[in-house]
N, C-alpha and C positions, 0 to 999 in steps of 0.2 A: 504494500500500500504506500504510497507518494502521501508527503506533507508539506503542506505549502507554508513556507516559513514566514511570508509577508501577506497584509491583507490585504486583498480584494478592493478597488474602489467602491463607496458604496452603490454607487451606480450598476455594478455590478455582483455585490456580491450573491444572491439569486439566479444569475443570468446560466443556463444551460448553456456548455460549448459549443456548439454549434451555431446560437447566437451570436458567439465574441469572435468566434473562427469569421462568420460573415460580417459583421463589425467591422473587423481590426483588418480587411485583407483588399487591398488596393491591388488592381489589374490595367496593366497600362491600355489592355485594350477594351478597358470600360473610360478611359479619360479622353474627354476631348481639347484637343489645342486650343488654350486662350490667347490670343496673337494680341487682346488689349488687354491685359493683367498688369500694365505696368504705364503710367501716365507716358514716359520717355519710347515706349513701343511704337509711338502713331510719325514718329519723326525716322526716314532715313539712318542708317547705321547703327539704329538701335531698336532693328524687328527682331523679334524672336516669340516661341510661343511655349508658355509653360503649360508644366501638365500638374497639376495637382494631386498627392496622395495621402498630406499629411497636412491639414489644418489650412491657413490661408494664404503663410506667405508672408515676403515682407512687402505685397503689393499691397495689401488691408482690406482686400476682394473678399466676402466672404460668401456662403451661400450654393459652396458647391457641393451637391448630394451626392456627388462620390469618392470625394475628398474623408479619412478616417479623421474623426474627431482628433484633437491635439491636443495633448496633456506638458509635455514640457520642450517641444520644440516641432518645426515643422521641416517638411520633407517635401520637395515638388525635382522633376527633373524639365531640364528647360532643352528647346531645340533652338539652335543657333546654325544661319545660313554663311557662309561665306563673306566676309565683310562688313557683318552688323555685330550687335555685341549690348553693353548698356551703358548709360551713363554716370559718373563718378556720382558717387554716393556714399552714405554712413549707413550704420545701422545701432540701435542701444545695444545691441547684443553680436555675438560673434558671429558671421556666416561663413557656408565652409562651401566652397567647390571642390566634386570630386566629377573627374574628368572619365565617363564612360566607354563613348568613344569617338574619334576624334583627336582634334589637338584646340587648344585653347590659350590665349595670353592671357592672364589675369593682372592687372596693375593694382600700385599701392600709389599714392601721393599723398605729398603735407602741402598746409597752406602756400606755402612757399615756390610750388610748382615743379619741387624735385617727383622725382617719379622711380620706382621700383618697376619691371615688369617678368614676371614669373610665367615661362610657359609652362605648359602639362601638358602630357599624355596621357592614355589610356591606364586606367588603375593609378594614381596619380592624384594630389592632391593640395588645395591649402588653406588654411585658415586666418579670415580677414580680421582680427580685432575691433571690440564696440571702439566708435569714434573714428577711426582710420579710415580717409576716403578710399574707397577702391571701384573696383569696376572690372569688364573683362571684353576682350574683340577676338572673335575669328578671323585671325590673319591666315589662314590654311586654305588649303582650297576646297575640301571637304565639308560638310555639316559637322556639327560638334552636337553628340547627346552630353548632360551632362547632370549631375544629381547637386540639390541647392538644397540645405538645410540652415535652419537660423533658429538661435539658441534660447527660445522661449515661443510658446505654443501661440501666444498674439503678439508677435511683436509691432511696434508703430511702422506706419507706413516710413517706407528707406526717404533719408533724407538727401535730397540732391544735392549736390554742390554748385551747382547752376542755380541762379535768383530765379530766372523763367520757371526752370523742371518745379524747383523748389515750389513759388505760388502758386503752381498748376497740379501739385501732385495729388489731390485727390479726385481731378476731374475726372478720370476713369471710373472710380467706383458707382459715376450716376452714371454712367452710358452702360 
C-alpha cells in the first residue's frame, strides 16, 4: 500500500484519479495558437504564437479552457518564425526558456544599452532574472518550438521596456 506523505489541495482532496489525470494533462494537440497573447505580437518582428498549458502566462490573457489550472508557476511553449522574436521586457519573477527545437538568441540588457546575447539549442536553456530586461529573436532560418515558464502561477503582465509597448500592454486582453 503507497502513502502519500503530503496533503492533497483541498480542492482536491475527494477528487477520484481519473478526475486529476484529466485535470492536470495538457495535449499540444488540444491547444490552439494564440498569435495575439502578447500586446508587442501585432507589430513586425515580434509575431509568434503561444500555446498555452499551464495557467496564463506573463501575457495576463486569461480564460483558456484548456490551459491546466496554475498553482505556482506557468508553462506555455511559444512558436517563433524566422526573424520575429519579442520585445525587451521585465518580468516580477524569473522566466526560463528552454529551447525545444530549433535555435534561439535570447538577450539580456541594462538600462545603459549594454547587451548580453545567449544562443540555445535544442535541450538547452536559460534563466532571465525578476527585473533584468530581456527578450529573444530567431536569427536561424528554421522555426524555433520552445517551452516558457514564469515563476509564479499569475504573474503581472511583462513589463516593456518601450514607453509605447509599455502604455499599450494591456490592449490585447480586450481584443
Amino acid at each position: 500500500m503507497s502513502i502519500a506523505r503530503h496533503p492533497r489541495p483541498a480542492e482536491l482532496i475527494d477528487a477520484p484519479l481519473d478526475q486529476i489525470a484529466k485535470q492536470f494533462t495538457g495535449r499540444f494537440r488540444d491547444k490552439k495558437a494564440d498569435w495575439n497573447a502578447f500586446e508587442d505580437a501585432k507589430h513586425e518582428g515580434f509575431k509568434r504564437a503561444q500555446h498555452r498549458f499551464i495557467g496564463a502566462g506573463g501575457s495576463g490573457k486569461v480564460g483558456d479552457t484548456t490551459a491546466i489550472p496554475p498553482r505556482g508557476f506557468t508553462l506555455s511553449i511559444m512558436y517563433v518564425e524566422p526573424g520575429q522574436g519579442n520585445a525587451a521586457h521585465t518580468h516580477e519573477v524569473e522566466e526560463v526558456f528552454f529551447v525545444l527545437q530549433g535555435y534561439l538568441t535570447v538577450f539580456l540588457e541594462d538600462e545603459s544599452g549594454q547587451r548580453a546575447d545567449v544562443r540555445l539549442g535544442p535541450w538547452e536553456c536559460v534563466a532571465c532574472p525578476p527585473g533584468v530586461i530581456h527578450g529573444y529573436i530567431n536569427e536561424s532560418l528554421e522555426p524555433v518550438y520552445f517551452q516558457v515558464m514564469l515563476g509564479k502561477s499569475r504573474p503581472e503582465t511583462m513589463g516593456y521596456a518601450d514607453e509605447n509597448l509599455y502604455k499599450n500592454r494591456d490592449a490585447h486582453l480586450k481584443a
